[in-house]
Structures are given as C-alpha cells and as structure tokens.
N, C-alpha and C positions, 0 to 999 in steps of 0.2 A: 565470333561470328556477328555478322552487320545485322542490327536491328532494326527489321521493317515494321516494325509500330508505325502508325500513320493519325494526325488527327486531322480531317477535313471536314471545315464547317462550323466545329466544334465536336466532331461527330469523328470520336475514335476506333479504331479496329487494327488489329496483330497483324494484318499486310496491309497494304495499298489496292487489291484485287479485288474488285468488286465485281455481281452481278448485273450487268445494266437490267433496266426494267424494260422486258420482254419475254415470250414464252419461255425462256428457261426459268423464271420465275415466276411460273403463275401460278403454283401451290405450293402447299407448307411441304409436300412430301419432297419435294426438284429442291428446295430450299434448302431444307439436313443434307438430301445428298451432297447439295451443294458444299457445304458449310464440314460433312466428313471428309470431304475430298480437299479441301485447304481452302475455302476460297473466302477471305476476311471479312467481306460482307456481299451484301443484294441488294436489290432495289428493287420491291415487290411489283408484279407486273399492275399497269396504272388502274387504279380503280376508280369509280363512277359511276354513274345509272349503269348496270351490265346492257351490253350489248348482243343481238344475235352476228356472230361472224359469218365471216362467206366460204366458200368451199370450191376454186384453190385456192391458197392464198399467196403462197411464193415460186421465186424464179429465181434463177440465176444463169449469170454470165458464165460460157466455158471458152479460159481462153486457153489455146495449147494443151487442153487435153485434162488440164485443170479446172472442177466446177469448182462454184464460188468464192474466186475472185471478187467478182462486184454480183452481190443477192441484194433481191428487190423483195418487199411482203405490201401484203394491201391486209393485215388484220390489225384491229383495232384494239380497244382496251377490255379490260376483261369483262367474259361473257357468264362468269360464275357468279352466287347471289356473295352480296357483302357480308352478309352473315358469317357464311363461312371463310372467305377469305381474312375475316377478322379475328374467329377463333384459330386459324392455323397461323398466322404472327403470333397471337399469343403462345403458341404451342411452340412453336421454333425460338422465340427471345427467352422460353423458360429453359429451351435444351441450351442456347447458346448468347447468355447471356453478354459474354464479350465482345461476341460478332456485332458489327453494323447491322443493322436491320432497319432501311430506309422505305420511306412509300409511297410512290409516286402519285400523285390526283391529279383529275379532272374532270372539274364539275361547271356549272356554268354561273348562277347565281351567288350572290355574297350569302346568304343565308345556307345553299348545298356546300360551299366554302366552310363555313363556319363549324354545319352538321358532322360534315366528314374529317377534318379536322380533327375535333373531338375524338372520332369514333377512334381513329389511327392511333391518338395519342394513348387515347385507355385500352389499345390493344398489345401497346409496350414498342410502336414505332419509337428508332433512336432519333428520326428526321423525317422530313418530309420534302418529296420534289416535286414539284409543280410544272406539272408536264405541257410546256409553252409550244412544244414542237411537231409532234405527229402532223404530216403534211399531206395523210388522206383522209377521206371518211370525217373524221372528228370538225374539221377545219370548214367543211361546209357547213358546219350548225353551230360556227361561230366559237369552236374552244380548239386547242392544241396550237398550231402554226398562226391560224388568222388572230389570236393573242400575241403569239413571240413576235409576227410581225409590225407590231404597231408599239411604238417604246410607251404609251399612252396608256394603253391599255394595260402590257406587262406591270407598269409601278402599280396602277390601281390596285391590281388584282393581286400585285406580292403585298401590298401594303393591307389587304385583307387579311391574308395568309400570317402575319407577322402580329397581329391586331389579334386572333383568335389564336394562334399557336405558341406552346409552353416549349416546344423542342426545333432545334435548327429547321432552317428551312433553306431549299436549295430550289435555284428553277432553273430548268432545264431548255435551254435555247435551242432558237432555231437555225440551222444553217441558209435555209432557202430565204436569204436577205445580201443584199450591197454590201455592207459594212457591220463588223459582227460589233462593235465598241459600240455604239449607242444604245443597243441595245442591254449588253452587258452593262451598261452603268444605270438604263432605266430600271434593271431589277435592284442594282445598287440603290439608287435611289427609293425605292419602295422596301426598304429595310432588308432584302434579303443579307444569310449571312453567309453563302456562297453561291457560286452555278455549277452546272453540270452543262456541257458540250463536246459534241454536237449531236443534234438527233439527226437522222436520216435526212434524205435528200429528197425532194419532190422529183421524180424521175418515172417512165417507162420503161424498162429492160427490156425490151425487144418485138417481135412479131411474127405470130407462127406462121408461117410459110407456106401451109398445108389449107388451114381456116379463111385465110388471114386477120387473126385475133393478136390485138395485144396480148401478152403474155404480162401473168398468170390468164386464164382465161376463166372466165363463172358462166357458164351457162350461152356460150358463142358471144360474149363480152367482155370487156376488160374496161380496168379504169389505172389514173396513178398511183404508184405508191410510193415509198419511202426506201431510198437506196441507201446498201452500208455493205460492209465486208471491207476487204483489205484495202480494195481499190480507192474508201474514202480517205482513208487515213493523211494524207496530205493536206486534205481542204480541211481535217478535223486540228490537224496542227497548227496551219495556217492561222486559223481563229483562237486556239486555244492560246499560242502564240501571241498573238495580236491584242489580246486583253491583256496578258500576263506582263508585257513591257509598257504599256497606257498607263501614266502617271496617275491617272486620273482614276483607276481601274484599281480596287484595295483589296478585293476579295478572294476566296480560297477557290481553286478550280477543280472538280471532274471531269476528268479528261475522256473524251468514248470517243470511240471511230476507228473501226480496221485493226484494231490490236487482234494479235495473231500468236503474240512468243514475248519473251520478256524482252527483249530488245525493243520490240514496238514500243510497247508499257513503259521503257526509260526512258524514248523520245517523249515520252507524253511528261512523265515527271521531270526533267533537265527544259521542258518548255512551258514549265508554269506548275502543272497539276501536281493536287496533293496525294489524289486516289484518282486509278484509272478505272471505268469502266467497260466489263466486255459480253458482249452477244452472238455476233455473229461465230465466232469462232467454234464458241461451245457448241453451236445450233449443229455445228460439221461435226465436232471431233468429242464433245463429251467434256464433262464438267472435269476430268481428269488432268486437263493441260496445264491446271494451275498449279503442280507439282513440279514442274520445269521451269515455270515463270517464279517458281519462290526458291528454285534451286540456281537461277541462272542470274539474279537479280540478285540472291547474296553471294555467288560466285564473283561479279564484279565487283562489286562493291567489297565487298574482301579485298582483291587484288588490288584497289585503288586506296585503301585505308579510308576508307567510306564508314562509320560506323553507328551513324541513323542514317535515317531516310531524308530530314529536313534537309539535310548536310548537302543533297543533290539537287534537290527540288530547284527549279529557275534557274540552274548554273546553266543555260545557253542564249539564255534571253539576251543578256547584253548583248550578245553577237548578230542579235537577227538586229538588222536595218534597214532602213531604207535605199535605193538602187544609186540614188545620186552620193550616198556616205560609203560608197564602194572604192577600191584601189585601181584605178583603170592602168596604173604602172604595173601591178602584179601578175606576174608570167610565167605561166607553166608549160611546158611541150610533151608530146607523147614519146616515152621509149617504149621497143619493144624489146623481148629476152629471147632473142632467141633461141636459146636451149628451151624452152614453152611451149612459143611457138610449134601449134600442129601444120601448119598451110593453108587454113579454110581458106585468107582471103575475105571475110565476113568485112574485116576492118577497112579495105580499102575499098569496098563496094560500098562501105555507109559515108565513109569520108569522101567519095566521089561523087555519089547522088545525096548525098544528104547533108552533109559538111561542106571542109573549104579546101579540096581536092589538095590535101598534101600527103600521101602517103599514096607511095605508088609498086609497081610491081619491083619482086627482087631480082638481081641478074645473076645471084650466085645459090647455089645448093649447100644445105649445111648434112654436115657428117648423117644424120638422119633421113636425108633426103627431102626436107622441108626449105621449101623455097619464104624464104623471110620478107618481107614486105618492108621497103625503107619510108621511114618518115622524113620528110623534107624539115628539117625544123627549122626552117627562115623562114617558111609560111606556116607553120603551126599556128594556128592562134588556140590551145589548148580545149577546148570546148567539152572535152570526155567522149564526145560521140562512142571512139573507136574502142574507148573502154567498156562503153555500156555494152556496144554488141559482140566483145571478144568473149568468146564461150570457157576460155582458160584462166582462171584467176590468178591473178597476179603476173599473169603473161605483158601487158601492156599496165605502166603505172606512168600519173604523169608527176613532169619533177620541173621542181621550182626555177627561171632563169633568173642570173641575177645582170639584168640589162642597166642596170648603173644608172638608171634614173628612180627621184627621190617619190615615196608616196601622193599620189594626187588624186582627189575626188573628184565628180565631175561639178559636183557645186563652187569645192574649189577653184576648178579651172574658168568656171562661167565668171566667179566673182572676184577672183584675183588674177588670172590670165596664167594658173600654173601649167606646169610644161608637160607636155602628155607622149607618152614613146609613138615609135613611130606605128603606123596600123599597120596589120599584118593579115592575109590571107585572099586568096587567089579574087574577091571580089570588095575586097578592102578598097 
C-alpha cells in the first residue's frame, strides 16, 4: 500500500491532510476528534490578542439547490484567552505526538512576535504560520492581508519570525494581490522555510433582498469577508501553480482552497504542494471526510505504482504554460454516442448561443426514439462547451484530429513565420 507520509516545511506527518486554521480548530477538544478521525495534522485556529467576534458571522452561495458552494465568514482570530489555548496544544501533541501540530499567529509588534513565538514553541507547536492573509476585520488595524500585501513588509516580519523561531515557519499568503510570485519570494526572501496558500478572498456573498443588508448581516449591517469553499479552488491552483514552476521560487507549499474529496487534494499535490490544507469542507460535512480522501488517495496511487507521496508531488507543473507555448495546430472535435444520447438537445442550445454554432438538429430517430444531434466537424473548433453542458457522461467525448500540420506556437509563429491550420468556426 502507497505511503502517504508527507514532510512539508520540515514539518512531518502520516498523510498530507491537514486542518487549515479555522473554526474547526479552535480547540484542543475539535483537534483529537480531528486527529481520531485520520486527519495528519491542523493548523491551530490564529492566535493573538483574543478578539470579541461578531454574531452572524457566515454565508453562503446556493447554487442549484446546492449550499456552500462558494461560503463567505466575517470571524476573525481567536476570541479564547491564550492561556488556554496554549495548555490544549500541549494536551493534543502529548496524545498525538506524530501528528503535525502547526500554529498559526498574528500579532502586530516585533516584540508580540517574539513573545508568542515562544509561548507556541514551549507548548510543543511542530511549526508555525504566519497568518499574512485574513482580508477582514484584522487588516484594518494593519495585520493579516494589509502584511501579505506589501512583499516589504512580509520579508520584515518573516525575518522576525525566523530570528525568534527554533521550529519551521510557514506564512501563509494572500490571494487578494495581481501577481502571487513576488510575494511568495518576499517571504522566501525573509527566511521562510515554506508557505501555505491561499487564504480567502476579500469578497461579499451577496444581499438580502428582504433588509437590503449585505449578507452575513450584524445588527442591520454587514461588512466584507473572506470567500472559500469549492468555488475557490481554481484561483487557489492557479497560484499555488504559479510559484511551484517560478525558477526563482524553492520552497515547500500548503496547498488550501476548495478541497472537497481526494481528487481536489491531488490537483493540489501533482501542482506543487506537499500537504494540502482543508476548512471549508469539514465546516459542511464533519471531520469524517478524511477517511475517503486517505482511502481514494492510496486507491490511486496503488493503481499507478505510486509508492510515496514525493513520488507525485509537482508531476503537472511542467505542463502548466504560458498561452503563447500552446499548440495552436492541435485539433480536437466533438463526437456524440448515440446509443447515450437521451434528446435533451442541452448541447446544441450552448453551441448555438454560446459557442461556434456547429452542432445542429438531427433528421433521423434512433431505435430509442432519441433524435441525435449532428456535429458539423469542419466547423468544430473543439472548445468542450457541449461537453460541459451534456448531463450524460461520456455521452459526448472530444477526439483528436490529425490535420497533417506540424506543431506550432503562437510565439513560434510571430518569430519564425510558422504555418498555422487553417481557422475554423462559424465566426472564425
């Protein structure tokens, strides 16, 4: 069986699953459950001066009948005394001494840097993350996002963190920036020995319609908060991504965003990271999920003769590119099966209004009674449209043509005059 040992950071633990640092880890007690129920490590919810929170504090998107999709929270870092949150890490790293046990900070001064530091380290934290990113509440009083945003300010403040600290140190980036690479090199640069990305998204989730209050609502008011759930996981790739192939870029990643099933979890590990972290999911369905994600995660990796975890880590990076190092020769079309095929008709309503009108009605009935829809494949220009909205899997698949022209970039083409097929589709 594949060995999902993991060291990220320097900071080892028996899966890759971690707790992100959020209410499902704001106590020692969420933590053991955590930790009986399989989950490798946590990332203790951020500690600080405690705060009083607000009352609501989340929302989420229903899309399709589906809630949280994309959830939104306005609560901040934890509102418990440090006291205790110091004695229940000690209490949890004594039951589970194998487990990761990370701890997120954020404090403001070099001197509350240096204090809390300490306190983490003599409470038996394996690491520490430096919470660069919360993009409400914290960020007006000059800590969380309004740090990750500034690469100036990040190296400073990791180079504290590094200067006072005996155990890894991890910071934790912000998404709500242009370009995630300068940043990720400024904590490089301030000694960090890895990052954690992304945290939430500076966002609104919506407007109650009845009030009309932003949503969550406090008291006939609202403010922004921090979006995440499944819906981020793209933008979390995108960047996590985007360090993980940066020449320039050496460090180990924490992958966080929209992880949902171990499938998510591999896109995060095959695109840089060494341990993913996850929040939103368990906030739905319970610290339980991670039983499936360690079962489906060595189910693959079995099937592929996978037998660590290193062994996968970054196998997609080479493939992510830039749009000009693309094959503008490589041609796929859509077929459809018609024995699948039910009739909706879905596909040629998206390729009509939404595509590049090649799929049109069919003139013949199959033994079924399903009228099949032909695809025009001389104006195909492949795009998937019609596969993303076909409700039958594997009913529509698109397949390679082979149009007899040689691979071309468009860089190529600008800088050497290579030969490009010919263009295809009704407004080609």
């Amino acid at each position: 069986m594949a060995d999902l040992t993991t060291t990220c950071a320097g900071i080892t633990s028996p899966n890759p699953f971690w707790l992100a640092s959020a209410p499902p880890t704001n106590s020692g007690e969420q933590v053991l459950r955590a930790f009986d129920a399989g989950w490798g490590g946590a990332v203790w919810k951020t500690l600080g001066q405690p705060i009083q929170n607000v009352s609501s504090r989340f929302g989420a998107i229903q899309y399709r009948g589906v809630g949280g999709v994309g959830f939104n929270n306005i609560e901040l870092i934890t509102d418990r005394p440090l006291e205790a949150n110091f004695r229940e890490i000690a209490e949890v790293k004594k039951r589970w001494p194998k487990n990761a046990l990370v701890v997120s900070l954020m404090v403001e001064s070099r001197e509350e840097w240096k204090e809390i530091i300490a306190r983490s380290e003599d409470a038996g934290a394996d690491g520490l993350e430096l919470n660069f990113g919360c993009p409400h509440g914290m960020c007006e009083r000059g800590m969380g996002s309004a740090v990750g945003q500034e690469p100036v300010v990040n190296e400073r403040i990791t180079s504290w963190a590094k200067e006072f600290a005996t155990k890894p140190v991890l910071v934790k980036l912000t998404p709500n920036v242009g370009d995630i690479v300068p940043h990720g090199l400024a904590a490089q640069k301030g000694g960090a020995d890895g990052v954690s990305l992304i945290n939430t998204i500076k966002s609104i989730i919506g407007v109650d319609l009845d009030s009309l209050t932003p949503r969550p609502m406090v008291g006939g008011r609202s403010t922004n908060g921090g979006y995440c759930g499944a819906a981020v996981r793209p933008i979390a790739l995108h960047m996590v991504a985007a360090l993980a192939r940066d020449p320039r870029f050496r460090l180990p990643i924490s992958g966080i965003g929209g992880i949902t099933d171990w499938r998510d979890a591999l896109e995060f590990l095959l695109l840089g990271s060494s341990s993913v972290q996850v929040c939103t999911e368990v906030m739905l369905r319970g610290y339980r999920i991670v039983e499936d994600m360690i079962e489906g995660l060595e189910g693959w990796m079995d099937a592929r003769g996978f037998e660590r975890l290193d062994q996968l880590v970054g196998r997609s990076v080479p493939a992510f590119t830039e749009w000009g190092e693309l094959d503008l020769n490589y041609e796929i079309v859509a077929k459809i099966d018609a024995d699948k095929c039910i009739g909706c008709q879905l596909c040629m309503v998206a390729c009509h209004d939404g595509a590049h009108q090649c799929i049109h009605p069919g003139t013949e009935l199959t033994a079924a009674g399903v009228r099949v829809p032909v695809v025009d494949e001389a104006e195909c220009v492949g795009c998937n449209l019609c596969q993303i909205v076909c409700p039958v899997q594997g009913c529509i698949t698109m397949a390679q043509v082979d149009n007899g022209f040689a691979p071309a970039t468009w860089n190529e083409h600008v800088g050497h005059g290579a030969t490009l097929r010919p263009k295809k589709g009704s407004h080609g």
